[in-house]
TORLONU-85185 format. One record per atom (N, C-alpha, C, O): residue in one letter; residue number from 1; x, y, z; atom name. Coordinates in nm, 4 decimals. Example, Ala and Ser with C-alpha at 12.3 -4.5 7.8 and 13.67 -1.06 7.14 Angstrom:
<pts>
PT  resn  resi         X         Y         Z  name
PT     a     1    1.3190   -0.5690    0.7800     N
PT     a     1    1.2300   -0.4500    0.7800    CA
PT     a     1    1.3200   -0.3300    0.7800     C
PT     a     1    1.4236   -0.3319    0.8465     O
PT     s     2    1.2850   -0.2250    0.7080     N
PT     s     2    1.3670   -0.1060    0.7140    CA
PT     s     2    1.2900    0.0030    0.7870     C
PT     s     2    1.3409    0.1138    0.8039     O
</pts>
This chain:
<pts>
PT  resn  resi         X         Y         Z  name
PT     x     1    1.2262   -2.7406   -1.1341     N
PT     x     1    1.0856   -2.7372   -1.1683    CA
PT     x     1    1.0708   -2.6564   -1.2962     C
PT     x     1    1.1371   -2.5535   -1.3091     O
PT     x     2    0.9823   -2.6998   -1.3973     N
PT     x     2    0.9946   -2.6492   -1.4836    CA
PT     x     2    0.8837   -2.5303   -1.4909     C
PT     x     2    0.7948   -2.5381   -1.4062     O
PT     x     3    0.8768   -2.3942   -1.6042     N
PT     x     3    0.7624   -2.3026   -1.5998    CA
PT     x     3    0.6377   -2.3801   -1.6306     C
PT     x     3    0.5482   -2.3557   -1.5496     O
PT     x     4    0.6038   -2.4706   -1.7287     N
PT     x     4    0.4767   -2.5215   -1.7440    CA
PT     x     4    0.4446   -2.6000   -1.6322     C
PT     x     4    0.3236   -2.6040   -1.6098     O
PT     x     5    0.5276   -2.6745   -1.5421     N
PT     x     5    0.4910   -2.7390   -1.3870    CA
PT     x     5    0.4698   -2.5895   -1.2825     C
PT     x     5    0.3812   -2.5774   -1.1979     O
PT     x     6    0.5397   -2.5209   -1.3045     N
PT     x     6    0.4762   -2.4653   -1.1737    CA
PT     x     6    0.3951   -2.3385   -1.2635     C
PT     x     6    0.3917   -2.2562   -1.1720     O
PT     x     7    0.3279   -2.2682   -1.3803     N
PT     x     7    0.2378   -2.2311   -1.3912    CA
PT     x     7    0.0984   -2.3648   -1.3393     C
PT     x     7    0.0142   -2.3485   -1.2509     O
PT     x     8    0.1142   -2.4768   -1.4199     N
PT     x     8   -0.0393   -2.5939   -1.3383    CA
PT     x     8    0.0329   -2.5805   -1.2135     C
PT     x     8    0.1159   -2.5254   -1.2859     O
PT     x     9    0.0542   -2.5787   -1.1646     N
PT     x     9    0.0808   -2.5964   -1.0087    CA
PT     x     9    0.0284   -2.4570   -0.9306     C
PT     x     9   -0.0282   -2.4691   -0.8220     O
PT     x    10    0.0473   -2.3367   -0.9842     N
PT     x    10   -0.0152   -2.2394   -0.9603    CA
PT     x    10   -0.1760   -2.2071   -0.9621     C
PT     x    10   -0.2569   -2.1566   -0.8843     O
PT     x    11   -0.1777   -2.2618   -1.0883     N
PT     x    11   -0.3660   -2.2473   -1.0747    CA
PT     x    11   -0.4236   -2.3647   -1.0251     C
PT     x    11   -0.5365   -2.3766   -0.9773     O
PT     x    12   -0.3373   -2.4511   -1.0400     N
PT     x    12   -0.4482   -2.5650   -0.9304    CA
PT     x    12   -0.4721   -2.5408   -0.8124     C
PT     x    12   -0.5780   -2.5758   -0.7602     O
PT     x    13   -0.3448   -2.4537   -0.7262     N
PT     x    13   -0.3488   -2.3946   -0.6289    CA
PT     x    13   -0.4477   -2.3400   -0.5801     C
PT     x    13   -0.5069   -2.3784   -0.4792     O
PT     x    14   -0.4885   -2.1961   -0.6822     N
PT     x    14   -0.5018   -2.0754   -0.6698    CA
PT     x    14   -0.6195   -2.0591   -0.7413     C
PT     x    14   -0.6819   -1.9530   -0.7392     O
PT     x    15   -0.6598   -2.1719   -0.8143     N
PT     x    15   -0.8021   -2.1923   -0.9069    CA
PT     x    15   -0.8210   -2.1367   -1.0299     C
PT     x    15   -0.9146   -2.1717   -1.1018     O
PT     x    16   -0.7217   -2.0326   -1.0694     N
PT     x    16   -0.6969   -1.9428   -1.1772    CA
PT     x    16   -0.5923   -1.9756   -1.2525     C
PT     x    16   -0.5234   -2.0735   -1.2237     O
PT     x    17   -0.5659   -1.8951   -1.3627     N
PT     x    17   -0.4537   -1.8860   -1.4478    CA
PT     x    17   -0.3188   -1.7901   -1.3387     C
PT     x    17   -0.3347   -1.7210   -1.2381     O
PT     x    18   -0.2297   -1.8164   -1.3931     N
PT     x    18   -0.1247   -1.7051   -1.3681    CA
PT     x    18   -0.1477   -1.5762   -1.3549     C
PT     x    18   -0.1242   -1.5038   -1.2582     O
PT     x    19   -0.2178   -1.5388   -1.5060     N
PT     x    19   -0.2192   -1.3660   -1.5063    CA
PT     x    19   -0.3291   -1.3656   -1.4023     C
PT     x    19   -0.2850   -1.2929   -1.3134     O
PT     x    20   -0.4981   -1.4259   -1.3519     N
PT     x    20   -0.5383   -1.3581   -1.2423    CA
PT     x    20   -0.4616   -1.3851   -1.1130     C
PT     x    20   -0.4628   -1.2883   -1.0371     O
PT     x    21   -0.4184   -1.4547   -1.0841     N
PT     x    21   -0.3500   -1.4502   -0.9920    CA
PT     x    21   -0.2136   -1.3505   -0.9600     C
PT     x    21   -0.1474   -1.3305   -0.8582     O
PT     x    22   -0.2087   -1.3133   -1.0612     N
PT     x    22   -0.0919   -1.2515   -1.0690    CA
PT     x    22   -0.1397   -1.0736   -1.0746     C
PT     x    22   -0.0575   -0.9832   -1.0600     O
PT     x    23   -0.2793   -1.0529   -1.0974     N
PT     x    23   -0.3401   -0.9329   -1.1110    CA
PT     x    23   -0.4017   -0.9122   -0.9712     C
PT     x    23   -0.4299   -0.7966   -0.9395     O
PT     x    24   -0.4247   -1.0094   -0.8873     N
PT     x    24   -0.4805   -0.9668   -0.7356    CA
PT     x    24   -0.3925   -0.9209   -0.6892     C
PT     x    24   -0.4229   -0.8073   -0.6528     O
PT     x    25   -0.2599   -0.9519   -0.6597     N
PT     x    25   -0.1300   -0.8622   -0.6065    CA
PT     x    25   -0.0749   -0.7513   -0.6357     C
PT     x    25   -0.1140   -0.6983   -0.7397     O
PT     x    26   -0.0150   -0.7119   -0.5904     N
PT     x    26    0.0640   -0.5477   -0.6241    CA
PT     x    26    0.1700   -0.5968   -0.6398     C
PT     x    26    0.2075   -0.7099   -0.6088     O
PT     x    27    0.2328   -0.5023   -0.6962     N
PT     x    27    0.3649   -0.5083   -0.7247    CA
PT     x    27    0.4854   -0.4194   -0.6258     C
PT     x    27    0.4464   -0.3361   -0.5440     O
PT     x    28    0.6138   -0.4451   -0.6429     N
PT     x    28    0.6426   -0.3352   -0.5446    CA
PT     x    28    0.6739   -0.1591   -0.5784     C
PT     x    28    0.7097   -0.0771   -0.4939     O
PT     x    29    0.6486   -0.1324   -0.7249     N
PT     x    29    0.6008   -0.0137   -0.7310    CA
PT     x    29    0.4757    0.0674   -0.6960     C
PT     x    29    0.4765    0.1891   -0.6774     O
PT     x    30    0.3218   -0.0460   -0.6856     N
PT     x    30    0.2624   -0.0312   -0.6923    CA
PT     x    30    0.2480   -0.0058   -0.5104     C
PT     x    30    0.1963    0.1006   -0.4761     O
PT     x    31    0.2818   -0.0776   -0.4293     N
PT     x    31    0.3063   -0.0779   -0.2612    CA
PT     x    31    0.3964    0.0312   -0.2226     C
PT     x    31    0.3994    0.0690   -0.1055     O
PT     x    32    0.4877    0.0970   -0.3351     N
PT     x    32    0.6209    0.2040   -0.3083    CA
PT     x    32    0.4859    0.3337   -0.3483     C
PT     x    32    0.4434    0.4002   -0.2538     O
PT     x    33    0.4435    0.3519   -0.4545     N
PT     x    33    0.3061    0.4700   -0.4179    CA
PT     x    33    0.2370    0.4858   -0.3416     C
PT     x    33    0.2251    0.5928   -0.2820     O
PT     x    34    0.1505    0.3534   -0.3138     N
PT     x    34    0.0976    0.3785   -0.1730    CA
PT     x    34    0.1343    0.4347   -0.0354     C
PT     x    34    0.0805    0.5041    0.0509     O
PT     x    35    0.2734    0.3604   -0.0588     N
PT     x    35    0.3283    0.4100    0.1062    CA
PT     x    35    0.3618    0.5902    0.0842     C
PT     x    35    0.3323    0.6880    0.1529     O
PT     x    36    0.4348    0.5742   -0.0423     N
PT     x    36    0.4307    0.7714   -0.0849    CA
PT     x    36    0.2965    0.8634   -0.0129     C
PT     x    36    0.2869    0.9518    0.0723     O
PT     x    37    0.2052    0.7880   -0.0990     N
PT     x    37    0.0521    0.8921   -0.0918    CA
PT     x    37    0.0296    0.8783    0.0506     C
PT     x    37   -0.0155    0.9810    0.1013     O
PT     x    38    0.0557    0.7389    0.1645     N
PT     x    38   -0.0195    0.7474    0.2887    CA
PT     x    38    0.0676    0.8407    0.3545     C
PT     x    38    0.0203    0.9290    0.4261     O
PT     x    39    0.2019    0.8272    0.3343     N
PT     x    39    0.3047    0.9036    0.4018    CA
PT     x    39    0.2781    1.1053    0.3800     C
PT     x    39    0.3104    1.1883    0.4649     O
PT     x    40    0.2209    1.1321    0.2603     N
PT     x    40    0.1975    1.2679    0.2514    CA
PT     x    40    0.0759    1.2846    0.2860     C
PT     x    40    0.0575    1.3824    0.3584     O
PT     x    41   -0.0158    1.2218    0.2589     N
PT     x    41   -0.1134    1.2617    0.3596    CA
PT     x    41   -0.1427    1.2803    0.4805     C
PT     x    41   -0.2150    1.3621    0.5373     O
PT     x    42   -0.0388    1.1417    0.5370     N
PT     x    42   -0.0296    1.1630    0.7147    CA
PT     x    42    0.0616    1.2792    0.7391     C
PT     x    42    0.0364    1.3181    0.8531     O
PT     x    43    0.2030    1.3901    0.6594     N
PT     x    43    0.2241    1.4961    0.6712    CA
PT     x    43    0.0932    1.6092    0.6834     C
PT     x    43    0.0601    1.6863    0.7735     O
PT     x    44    0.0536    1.5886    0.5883     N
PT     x    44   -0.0942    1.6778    0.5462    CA
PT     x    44   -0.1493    1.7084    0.6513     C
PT     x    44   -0.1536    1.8151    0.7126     O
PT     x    45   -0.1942    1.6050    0.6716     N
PT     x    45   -0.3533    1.5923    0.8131    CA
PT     x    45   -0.2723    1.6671    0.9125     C
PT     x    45   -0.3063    1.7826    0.9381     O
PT     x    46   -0.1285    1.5945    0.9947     N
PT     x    46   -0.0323    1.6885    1.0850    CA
PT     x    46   -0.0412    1.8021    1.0743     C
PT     x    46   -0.0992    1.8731    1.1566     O
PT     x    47    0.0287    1.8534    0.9442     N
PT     x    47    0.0326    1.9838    0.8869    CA
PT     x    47   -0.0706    2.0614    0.8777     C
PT     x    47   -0.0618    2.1800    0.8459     O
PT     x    48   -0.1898    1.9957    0.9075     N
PT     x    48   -0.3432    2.0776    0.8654    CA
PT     x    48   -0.3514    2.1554    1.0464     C
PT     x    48   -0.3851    2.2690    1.0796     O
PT     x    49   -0.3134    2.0585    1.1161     N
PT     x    49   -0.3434    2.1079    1.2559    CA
PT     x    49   -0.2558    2.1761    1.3312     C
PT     x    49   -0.2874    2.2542    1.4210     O
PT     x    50   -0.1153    2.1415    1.2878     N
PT     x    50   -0.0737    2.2258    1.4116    CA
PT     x    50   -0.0002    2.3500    1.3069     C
PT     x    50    0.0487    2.4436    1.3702     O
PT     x    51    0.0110    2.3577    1.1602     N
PT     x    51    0.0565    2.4835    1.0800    CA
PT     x    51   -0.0337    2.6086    1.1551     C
PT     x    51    0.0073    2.6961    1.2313     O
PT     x    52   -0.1047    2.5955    1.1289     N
PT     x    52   -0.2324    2.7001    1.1512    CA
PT     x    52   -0.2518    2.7443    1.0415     C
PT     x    52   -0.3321    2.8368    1.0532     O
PT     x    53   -0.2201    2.7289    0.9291     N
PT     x    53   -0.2626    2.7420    0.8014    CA
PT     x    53   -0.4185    2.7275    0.7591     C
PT     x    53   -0.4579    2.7978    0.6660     O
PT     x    54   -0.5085    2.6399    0.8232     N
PT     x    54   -0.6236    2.6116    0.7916    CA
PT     x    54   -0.7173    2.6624    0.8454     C
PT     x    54   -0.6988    2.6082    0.9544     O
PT     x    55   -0.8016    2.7204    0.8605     N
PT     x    55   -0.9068    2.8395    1.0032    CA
PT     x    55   -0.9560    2.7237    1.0751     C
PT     x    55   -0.9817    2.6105    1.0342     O
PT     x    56   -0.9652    2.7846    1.2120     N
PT     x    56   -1.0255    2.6364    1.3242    CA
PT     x    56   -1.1732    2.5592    1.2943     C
PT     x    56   -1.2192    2.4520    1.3335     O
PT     x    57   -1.2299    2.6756    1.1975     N
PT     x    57   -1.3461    2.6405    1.1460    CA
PT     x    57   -1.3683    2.4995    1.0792     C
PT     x    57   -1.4492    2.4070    1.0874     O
PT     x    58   -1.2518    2.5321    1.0074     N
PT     x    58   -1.2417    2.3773    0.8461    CA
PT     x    58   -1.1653    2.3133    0.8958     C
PT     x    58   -1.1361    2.2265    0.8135     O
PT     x    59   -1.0810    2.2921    1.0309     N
PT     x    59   -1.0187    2.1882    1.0600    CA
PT     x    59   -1.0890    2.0215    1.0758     C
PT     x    59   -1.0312    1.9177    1.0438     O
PT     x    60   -1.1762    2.0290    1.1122     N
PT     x    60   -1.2717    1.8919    1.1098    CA
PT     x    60   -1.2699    1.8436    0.9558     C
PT     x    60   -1.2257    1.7390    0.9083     O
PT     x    61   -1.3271    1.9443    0.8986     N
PT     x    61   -1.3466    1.9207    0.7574    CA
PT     x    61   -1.2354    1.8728    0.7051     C
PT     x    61   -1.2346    1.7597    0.6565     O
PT     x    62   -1.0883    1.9774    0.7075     N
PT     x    62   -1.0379    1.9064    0.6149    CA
PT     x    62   -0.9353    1.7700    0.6908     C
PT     x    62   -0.8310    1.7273    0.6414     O
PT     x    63   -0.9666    1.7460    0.7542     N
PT     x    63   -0.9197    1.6043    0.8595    CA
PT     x    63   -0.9857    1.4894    0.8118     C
PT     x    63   -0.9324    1.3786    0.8063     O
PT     x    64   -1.1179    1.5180    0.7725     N
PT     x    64   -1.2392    1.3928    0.6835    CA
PT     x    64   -1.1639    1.3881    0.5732     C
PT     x    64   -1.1015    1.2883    0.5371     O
PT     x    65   -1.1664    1.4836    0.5218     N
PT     x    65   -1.1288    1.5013    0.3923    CA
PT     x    65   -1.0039    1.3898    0.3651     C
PT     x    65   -1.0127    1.2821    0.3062     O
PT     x    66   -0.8817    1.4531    0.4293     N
PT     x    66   -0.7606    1.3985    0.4337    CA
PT     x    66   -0.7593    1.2327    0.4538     C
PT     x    66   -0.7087    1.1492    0.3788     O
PT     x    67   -0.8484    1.2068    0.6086     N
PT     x    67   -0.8400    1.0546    0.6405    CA
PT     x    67   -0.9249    0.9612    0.4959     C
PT     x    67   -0.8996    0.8488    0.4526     O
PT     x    68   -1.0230    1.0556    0.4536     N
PT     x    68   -1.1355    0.9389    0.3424    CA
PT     x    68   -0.9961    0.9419    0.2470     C
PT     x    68   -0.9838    0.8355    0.1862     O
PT     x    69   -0.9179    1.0122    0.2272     N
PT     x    69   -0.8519    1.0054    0.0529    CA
PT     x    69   -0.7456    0.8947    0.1613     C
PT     x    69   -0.7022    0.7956    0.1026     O
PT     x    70   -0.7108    0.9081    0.2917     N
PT     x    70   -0.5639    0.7638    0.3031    CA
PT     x    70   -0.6301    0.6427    0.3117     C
PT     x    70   -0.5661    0.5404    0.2871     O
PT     x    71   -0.7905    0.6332    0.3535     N
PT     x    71   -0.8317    0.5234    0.3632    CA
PT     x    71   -0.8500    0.4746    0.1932     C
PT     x    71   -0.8239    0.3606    0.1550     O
PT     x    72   -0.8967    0.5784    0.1084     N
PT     x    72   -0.9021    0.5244   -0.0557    CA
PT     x    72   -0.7722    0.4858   -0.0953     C
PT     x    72   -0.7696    0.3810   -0.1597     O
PT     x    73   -0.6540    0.5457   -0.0733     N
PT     x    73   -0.5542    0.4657   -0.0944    CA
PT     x    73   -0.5053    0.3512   -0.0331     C
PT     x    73   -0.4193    0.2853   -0.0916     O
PT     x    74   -0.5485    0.3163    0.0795     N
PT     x    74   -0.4851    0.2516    0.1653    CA
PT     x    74   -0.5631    0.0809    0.0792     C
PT     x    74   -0.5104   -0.0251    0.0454     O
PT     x    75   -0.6769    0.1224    0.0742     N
PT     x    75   -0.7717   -0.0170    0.0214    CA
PT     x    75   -0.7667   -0.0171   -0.1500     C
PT     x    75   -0.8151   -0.1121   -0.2117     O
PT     x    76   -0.7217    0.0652   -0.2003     N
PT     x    76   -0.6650    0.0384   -0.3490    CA
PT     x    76   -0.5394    0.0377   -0.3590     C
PT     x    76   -0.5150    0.0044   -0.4749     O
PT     x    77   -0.4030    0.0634   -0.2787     N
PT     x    77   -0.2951    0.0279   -0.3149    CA
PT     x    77   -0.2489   -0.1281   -0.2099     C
PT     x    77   -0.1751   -0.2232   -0.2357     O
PT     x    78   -0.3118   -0.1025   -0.1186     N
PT     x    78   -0.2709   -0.2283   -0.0030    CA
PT     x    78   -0.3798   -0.3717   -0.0250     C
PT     x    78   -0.3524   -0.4911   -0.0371     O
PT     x    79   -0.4868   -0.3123   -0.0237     N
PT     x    79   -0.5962   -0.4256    0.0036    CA
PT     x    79   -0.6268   -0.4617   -0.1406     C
PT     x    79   -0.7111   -0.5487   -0.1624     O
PT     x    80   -0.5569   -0.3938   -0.2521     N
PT     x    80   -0.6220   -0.3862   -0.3893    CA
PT     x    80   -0.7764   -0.4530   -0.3973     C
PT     x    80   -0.8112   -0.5637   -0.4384     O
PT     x    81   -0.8620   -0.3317   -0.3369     N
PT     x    81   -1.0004   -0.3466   -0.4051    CA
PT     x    81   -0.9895   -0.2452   -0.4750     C
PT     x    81   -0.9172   -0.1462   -0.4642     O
PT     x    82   -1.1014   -0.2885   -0.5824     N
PT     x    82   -1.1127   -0.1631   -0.6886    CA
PT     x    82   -1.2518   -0.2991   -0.7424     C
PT     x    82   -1.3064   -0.3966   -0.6908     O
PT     x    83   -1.2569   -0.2072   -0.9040     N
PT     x    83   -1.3488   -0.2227   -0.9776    CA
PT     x    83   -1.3025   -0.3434   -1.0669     C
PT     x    83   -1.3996   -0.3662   -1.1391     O
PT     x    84   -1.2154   -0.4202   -1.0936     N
PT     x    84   -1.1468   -0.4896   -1.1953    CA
PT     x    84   -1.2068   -0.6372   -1.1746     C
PT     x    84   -1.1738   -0.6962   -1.0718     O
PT     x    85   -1.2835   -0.6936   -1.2558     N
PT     x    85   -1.3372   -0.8323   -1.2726    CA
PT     x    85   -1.3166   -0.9168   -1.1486     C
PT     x    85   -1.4056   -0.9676   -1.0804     O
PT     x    86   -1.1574   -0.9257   -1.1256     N
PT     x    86   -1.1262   -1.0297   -1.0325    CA
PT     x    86   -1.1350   -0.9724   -0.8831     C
PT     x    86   -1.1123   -1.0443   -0.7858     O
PT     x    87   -1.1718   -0.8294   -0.8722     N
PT     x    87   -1.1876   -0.7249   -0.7613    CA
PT     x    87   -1.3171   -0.7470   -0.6977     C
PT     x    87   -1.3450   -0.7505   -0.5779     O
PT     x    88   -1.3977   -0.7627   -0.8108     N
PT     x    88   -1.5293   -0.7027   -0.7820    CA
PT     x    88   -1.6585   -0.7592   -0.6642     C
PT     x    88   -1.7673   -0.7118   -0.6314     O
PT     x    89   -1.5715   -0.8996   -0.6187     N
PT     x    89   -1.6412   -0.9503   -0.5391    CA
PT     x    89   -1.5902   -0.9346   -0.3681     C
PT     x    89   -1.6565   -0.9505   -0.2657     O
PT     x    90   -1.5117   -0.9141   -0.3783     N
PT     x    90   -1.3945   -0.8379   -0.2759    CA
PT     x    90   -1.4384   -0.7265   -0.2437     C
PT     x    90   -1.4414   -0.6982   -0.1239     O
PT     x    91   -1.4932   -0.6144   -0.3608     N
PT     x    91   -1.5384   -0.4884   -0.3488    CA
PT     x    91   -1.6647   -0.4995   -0.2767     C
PT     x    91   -1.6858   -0.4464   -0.1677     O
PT     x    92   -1.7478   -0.5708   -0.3422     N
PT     x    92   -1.8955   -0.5963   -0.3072    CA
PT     x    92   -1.8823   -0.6495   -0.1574     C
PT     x    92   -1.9135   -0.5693   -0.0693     O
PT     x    93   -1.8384   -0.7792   -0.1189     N
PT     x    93   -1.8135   -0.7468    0.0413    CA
PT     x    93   -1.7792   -0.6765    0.1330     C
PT     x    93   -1.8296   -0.6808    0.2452     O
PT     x    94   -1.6750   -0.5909    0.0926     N
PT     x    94   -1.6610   -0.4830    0.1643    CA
PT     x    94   -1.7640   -0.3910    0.2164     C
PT     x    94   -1.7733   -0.3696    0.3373     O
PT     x    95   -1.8472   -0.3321    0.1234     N
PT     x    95   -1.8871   -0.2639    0.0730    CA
PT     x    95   -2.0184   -0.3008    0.2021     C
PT     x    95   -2.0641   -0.2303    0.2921     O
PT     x    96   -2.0428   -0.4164    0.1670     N
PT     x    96   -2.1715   -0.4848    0.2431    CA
PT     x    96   -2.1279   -0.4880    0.3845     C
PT     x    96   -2.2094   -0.4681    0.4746     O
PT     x    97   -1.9750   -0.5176    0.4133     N
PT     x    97   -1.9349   -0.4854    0.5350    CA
PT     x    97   -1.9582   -0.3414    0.6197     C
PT     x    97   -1.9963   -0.3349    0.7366     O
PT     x    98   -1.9333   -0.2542    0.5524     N
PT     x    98   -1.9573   -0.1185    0.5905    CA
PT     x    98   -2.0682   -0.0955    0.6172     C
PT     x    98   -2.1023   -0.0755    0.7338     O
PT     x    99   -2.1754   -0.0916    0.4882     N
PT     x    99   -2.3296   -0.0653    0.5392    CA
PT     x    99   -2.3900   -0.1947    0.6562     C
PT     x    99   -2.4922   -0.1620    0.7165     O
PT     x   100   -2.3531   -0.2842    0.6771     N
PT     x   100   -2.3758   -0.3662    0.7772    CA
PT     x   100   -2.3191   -0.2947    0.9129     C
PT     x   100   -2.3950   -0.2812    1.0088     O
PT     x   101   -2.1898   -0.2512    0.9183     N
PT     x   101   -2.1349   -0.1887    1.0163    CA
PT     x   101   -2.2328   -0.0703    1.0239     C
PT     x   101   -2.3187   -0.0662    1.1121     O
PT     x   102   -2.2198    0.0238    0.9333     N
PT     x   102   -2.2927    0.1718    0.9692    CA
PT     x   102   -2.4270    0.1262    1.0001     C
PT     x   102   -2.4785    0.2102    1.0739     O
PT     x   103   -2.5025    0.0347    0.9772     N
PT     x   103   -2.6405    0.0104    1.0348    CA
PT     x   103   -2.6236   -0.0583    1.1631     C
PT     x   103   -2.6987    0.0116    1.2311     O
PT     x   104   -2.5994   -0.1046    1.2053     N
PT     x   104   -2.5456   -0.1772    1.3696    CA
PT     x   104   -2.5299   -0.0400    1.4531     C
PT     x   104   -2.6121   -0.0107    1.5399     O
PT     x   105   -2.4423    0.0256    1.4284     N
PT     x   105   -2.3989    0.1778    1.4762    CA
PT     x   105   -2.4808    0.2898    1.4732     C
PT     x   105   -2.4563    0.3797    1.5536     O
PT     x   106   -2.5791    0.3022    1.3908     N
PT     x   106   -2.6548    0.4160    1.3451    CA
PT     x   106   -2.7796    0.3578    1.4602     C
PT     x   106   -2.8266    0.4367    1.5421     O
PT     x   107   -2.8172    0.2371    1.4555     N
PT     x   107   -2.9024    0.1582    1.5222    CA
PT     x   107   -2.9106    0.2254    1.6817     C
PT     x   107   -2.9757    0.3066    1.7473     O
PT     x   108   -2.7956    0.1299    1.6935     N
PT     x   108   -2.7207    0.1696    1.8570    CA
PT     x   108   -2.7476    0.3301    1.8913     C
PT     x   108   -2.8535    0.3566    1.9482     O
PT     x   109   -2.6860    0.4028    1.8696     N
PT     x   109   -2.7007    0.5518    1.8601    CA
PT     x   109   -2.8296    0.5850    1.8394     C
PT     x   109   -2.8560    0.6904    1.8971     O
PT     x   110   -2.9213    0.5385    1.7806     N
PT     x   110   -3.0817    0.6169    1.8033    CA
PT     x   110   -3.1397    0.5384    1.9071     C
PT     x   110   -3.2193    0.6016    1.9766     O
PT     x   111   -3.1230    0.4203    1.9373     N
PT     x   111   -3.1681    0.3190    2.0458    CA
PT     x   111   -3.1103    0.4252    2.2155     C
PT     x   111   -3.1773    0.4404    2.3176     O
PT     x   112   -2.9976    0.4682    2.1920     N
PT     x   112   -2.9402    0.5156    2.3160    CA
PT     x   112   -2.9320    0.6558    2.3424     C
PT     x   112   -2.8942    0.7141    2.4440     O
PT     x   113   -2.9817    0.7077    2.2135     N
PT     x   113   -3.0402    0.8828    2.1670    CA
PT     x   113   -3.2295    0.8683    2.2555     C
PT     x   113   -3.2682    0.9536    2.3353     O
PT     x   114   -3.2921    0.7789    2.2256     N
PT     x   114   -3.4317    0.7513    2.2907    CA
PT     x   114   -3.4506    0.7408    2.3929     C
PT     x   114   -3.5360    0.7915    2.4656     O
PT     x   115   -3.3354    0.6412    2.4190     N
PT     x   115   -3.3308    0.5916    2.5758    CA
PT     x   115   -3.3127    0.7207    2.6670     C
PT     x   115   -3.3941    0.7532    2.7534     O
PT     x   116   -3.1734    0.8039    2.6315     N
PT     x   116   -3.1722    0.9041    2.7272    CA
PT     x   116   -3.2797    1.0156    2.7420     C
PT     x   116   -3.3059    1.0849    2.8403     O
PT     x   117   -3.3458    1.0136    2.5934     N
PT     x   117   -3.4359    1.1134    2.5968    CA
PT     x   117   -3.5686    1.0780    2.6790     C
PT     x   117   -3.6342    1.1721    2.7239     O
PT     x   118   -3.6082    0.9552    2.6992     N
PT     x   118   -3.7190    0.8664    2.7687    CA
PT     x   118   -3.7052    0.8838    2.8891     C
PT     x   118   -3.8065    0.8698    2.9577     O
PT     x   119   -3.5842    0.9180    2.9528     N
PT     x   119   -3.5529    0.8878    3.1108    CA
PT     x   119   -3.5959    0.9497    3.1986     C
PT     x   119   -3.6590    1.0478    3.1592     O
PT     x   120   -3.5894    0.9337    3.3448     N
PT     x   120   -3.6650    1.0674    3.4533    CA
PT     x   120   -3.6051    1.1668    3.4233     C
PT     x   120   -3.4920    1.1596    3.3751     O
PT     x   121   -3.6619    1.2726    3.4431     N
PT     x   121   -3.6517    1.4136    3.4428    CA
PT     x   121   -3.5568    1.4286    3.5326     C
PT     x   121   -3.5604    1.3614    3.6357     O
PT     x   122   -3.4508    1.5239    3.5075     N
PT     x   122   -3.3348    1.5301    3.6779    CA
PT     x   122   -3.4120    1.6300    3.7307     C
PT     x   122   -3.4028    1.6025    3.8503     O
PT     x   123   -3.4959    1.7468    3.7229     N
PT     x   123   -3.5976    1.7965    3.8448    CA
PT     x   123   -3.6776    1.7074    3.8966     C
PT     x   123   -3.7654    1.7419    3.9757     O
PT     x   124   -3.6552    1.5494    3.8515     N
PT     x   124   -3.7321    1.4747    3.9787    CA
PT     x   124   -3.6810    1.3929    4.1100     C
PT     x   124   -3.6417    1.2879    4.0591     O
PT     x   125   -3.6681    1.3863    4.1930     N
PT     x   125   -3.6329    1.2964    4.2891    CA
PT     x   125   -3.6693    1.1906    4.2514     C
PT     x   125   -3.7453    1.1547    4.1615     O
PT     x   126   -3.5975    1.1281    4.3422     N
PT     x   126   -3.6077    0.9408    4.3141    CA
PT     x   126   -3.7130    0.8696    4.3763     C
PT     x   126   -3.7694    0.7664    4.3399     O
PT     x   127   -3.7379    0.9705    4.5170     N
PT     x   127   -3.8680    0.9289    4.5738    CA
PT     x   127   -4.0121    0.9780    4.5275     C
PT     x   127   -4.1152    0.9165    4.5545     O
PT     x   128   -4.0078    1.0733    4.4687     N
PT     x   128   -4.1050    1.1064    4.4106    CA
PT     x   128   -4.1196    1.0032    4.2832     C
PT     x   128   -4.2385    0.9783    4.2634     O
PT     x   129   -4.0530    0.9529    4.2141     N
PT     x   129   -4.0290    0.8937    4.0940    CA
PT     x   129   -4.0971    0.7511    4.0976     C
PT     x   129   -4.1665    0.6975    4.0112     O
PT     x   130   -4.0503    0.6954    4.2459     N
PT     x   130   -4.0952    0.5878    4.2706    CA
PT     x   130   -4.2624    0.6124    4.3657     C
PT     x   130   -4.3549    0.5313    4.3708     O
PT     x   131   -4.2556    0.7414    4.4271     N
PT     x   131   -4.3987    0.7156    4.4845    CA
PT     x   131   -4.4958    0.7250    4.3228     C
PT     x   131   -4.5925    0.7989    4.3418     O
PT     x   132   -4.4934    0.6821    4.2074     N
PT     x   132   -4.5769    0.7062    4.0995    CA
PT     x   132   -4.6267    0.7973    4.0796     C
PT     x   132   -4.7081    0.7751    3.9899     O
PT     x   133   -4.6311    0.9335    4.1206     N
PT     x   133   -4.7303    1.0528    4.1396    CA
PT     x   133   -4.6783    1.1000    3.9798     C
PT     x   133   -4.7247    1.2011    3.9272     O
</pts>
């Protein structure tokens, strides 16, 4: 097969040229950092809890901290979203995924924050509850 048959053979595929197609993927240096950065961070986060290095105070904290920076790597070296032309619609769904998720969830949680707060009183009996008084 020759390079000019299988570059058209590629974008007819793939709907693009070579180079975007070839810019949505990682490379395997680019997958060999990632796994670096997730791998020291998942030391990190370990290391944050059972060193005792960190006061019990900021342990929550820096556990957010730690998980938001493996999830930023994890979706820019693995999932390659980012900001880059051929990214950006990838990004934007995501993105819409999340606030769709956090509103479903945030929802739920004040719906079931009301509910419990609405409920009989536990100084009431059940018969009293039901005689309507």
């Amino acid at each position: 097969m020759s390079t000019a048959h299988a570059t058209a053979h590629g974008s007819a595929v793939h709907g693009s040229g070579g180079g975007a197609h070839d810019a949505s993927h990682g490379s395997l240096k680019s997958y060999t950092i990632g796994f670096a950065l997730s791998l020291v961070l998942t030391v990190l986060s370990f290391g944050a809890v059972m060193s005792g290095y960190v006061p019990h105070g900021m342990m929550l904290q820096a556990i957010v901290v730690l998980a938001v920076a493996q999830l930023l790597v994890q979706l820019g070296f693995f999932l390659h979203l980012g900001t880059s032309v051929g990214q950006r619609s990838n990004t934007m769904i995501f993105v819409f995924a999340v606030l769709l998720i956090a509103t479903i969830v945030s929802g739920s949680l004040w719906v079931m924050h009301n509910a419990d707060i609405n409920m009989m009183p536990m100084h009431m009996s059940p018969e009293r509850a039901m005689s309507g008084d």
